[in-house]
N, C-alpha and C positions, 0 to 999 in steps of 0.2 A: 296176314299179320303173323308175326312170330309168336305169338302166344298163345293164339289159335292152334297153330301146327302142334307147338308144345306140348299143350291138352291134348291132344291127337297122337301124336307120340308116345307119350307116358301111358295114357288109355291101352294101347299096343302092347305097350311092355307089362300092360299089369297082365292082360288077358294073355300073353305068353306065360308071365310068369304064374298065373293059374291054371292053365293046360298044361304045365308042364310038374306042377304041384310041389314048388317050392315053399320052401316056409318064410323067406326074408328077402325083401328087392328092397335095395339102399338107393337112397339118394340124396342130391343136394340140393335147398331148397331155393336156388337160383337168388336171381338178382334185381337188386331194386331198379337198374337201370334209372335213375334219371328222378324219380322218385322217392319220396320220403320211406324212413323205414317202417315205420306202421303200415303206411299202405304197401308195400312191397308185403309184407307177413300176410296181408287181407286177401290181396290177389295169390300169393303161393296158397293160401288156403281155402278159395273158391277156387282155385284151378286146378287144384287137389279131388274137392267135390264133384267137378265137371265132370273130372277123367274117369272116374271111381264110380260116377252113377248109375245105377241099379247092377252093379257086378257082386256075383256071390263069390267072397274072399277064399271059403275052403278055412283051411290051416292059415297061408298067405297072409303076413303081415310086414307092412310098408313102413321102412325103418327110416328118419330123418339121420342125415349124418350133417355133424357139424360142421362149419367151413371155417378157414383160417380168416374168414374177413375180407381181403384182399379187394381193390376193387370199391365195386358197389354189391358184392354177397351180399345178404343175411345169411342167419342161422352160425355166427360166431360168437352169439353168447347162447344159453340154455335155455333166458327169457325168449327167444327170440323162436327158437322147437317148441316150449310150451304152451307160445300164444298161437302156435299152427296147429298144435293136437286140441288145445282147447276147442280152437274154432271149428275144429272136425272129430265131434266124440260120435260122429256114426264109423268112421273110419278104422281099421283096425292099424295104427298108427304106434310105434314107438321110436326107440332112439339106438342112431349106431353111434358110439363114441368114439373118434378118430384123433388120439392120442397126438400125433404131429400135431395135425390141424390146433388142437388146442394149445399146445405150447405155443404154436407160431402165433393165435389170438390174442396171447396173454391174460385168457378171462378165468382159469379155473385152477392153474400150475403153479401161480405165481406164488403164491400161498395157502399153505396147507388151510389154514382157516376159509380162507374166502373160498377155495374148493369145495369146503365139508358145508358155508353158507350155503352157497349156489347147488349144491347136489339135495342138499337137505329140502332147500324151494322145490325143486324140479320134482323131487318126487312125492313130496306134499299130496299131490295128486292120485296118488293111489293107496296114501293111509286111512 
């Protein structure tokens, strides 16, 4: 199953990127394939857990980068990074902000306002 392997992959890349004692591995939090978008956020975020389990992070933190949408992505709006960190506050999780990607989304550029809404939400979380 491809998802399986995924987990298994990612798992790999965290424990390189902790032997090698970086501070930030990016990524994208893939795709709903086929599936709705809530449960596509639920599985990025136990598949997140999987990979991650019982690994000590070090400095190492695992940065969600946003995606232009395209497709069946998530993680082209902010709501969509925040309901994946929430679901994993053991995680040492934050956000790469990928400037193209967000204009190509249309969720944060479009206007100054709704940018200063949406960022104001997102970080809600750490006031």
């Amino acid at each position: 199953m491809i998802l399986l392997k995924s987990i298994a992959s990612f798992r790999e890349e965290v424990e390189r990127a902790i032997l090698l004692g970086v501070d930030y591995l990016v990524l994208h939090p893939g795709s709903a394939r086929g599936s709705n978008e809530s449960d596509a956020i639920e599985i990025c975020a136990l598949s997140l857990q999987l990979a991650c389990k019982g690994l000590n992070f070090g400095r190492l933190r695992i940065l969600l980068e946003n995606t232009a949408g395209q497709g069946q992505c998530i993680g082209n709006r902010f709501e969509h990074l925040r309901a994946i960190m929430d679901a994993c506050p053991e995680l040492p999780l934050g956000v790469c902000v990928d400037t193209a990607h967000s204009f190509t989304a249309v969720t944060i550029f479009a206007k100054q306002t709704d940018w200063r809404r949406r960022w104001r939400s997102f970080v809600a979380r750490w006031d």
